[in-house]
C-alpha positions as CSV (number, residue, x, y, z in Angstrom):
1,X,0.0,0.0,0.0
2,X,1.4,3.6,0.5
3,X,3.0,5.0,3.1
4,X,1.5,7.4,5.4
5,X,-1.5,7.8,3.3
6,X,-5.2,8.1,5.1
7,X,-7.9,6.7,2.6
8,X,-9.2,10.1,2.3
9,X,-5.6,11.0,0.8
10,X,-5.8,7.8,-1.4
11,X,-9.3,8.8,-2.6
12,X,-8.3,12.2,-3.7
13,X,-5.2,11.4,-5.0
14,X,-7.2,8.6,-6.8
15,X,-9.8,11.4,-8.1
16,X,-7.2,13.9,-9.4
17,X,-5.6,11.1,-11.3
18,X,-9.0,10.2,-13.3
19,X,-9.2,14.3,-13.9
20,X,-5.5,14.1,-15.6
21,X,-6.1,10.7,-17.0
22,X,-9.5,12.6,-18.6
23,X,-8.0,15.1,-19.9
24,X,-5.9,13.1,-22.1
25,X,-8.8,10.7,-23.4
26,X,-7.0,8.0,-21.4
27,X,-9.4,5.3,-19.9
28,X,-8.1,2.7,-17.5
29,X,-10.3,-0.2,-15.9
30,X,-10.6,0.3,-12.0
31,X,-7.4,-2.3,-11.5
32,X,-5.1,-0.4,-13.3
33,X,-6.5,2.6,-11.4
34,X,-5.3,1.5,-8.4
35,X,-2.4,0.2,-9.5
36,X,-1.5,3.9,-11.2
37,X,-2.8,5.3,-7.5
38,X,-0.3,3.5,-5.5
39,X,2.4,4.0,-7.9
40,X,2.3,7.9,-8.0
41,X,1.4,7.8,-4.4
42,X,4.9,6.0,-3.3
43,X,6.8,8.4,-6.0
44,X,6.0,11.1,-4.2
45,X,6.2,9.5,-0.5
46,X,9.8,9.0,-1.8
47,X,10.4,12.2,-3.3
48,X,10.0,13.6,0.2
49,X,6.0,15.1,-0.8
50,X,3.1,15.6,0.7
51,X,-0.2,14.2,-0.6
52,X,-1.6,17.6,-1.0
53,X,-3.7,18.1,-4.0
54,X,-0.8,20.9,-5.6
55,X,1.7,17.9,-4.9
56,X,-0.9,15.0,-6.2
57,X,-1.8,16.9,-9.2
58,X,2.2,17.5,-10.1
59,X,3.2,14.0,-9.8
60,X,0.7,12.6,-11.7
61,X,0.6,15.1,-14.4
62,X,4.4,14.1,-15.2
63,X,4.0,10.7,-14.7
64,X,1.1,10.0,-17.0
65,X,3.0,12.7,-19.7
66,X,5.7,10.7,-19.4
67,X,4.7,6.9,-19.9
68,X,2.2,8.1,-22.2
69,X,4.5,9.8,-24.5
70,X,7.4,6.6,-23.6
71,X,4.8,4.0,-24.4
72,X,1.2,3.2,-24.0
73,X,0.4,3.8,-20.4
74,X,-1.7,0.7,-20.2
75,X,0.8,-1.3,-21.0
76,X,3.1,0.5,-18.5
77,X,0.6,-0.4,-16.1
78,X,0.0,-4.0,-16.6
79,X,-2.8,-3.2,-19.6
């Protein structure tokens, strides 16, 4: 799971990322969701961030920029 995380932090970091993912006509299944939750949630646990939205918001706009341009996202993801 993630570190230090409430499930309130979880469900809003879980919210912005389906804004982001939106935004970018990306659609992932409710697995890979999670999945994508938890990973951008311990990237920024390690970065030494907080879970606040600003912080949320940053991490996952780069990260889903990032492995979408790279490569499909879904496949990143276990798609």
């Amino acid at each position: 799971m993630t570190h230090y995380a409430t499930v309130d932090d979880i469900a809003r970091c879980k919210s912005i990322i389906e804004i982001e993912l939106k935004k970018r006509n990306i659609a992932l299944d409710s697995e890979q969701l999670d999945k994508l939750t938890v990973d951008i949630m311990n990237l920024i646990y390690a970065k030494g961030g907080s879970y606040s939205n600003e912080t949320i918001q940053q991490f996952a706009k780069a990260y889903i920029i990032r492995f979408y341009n790279e490569k499909n996202l879904g496949e990143s993801i276990g798609r």
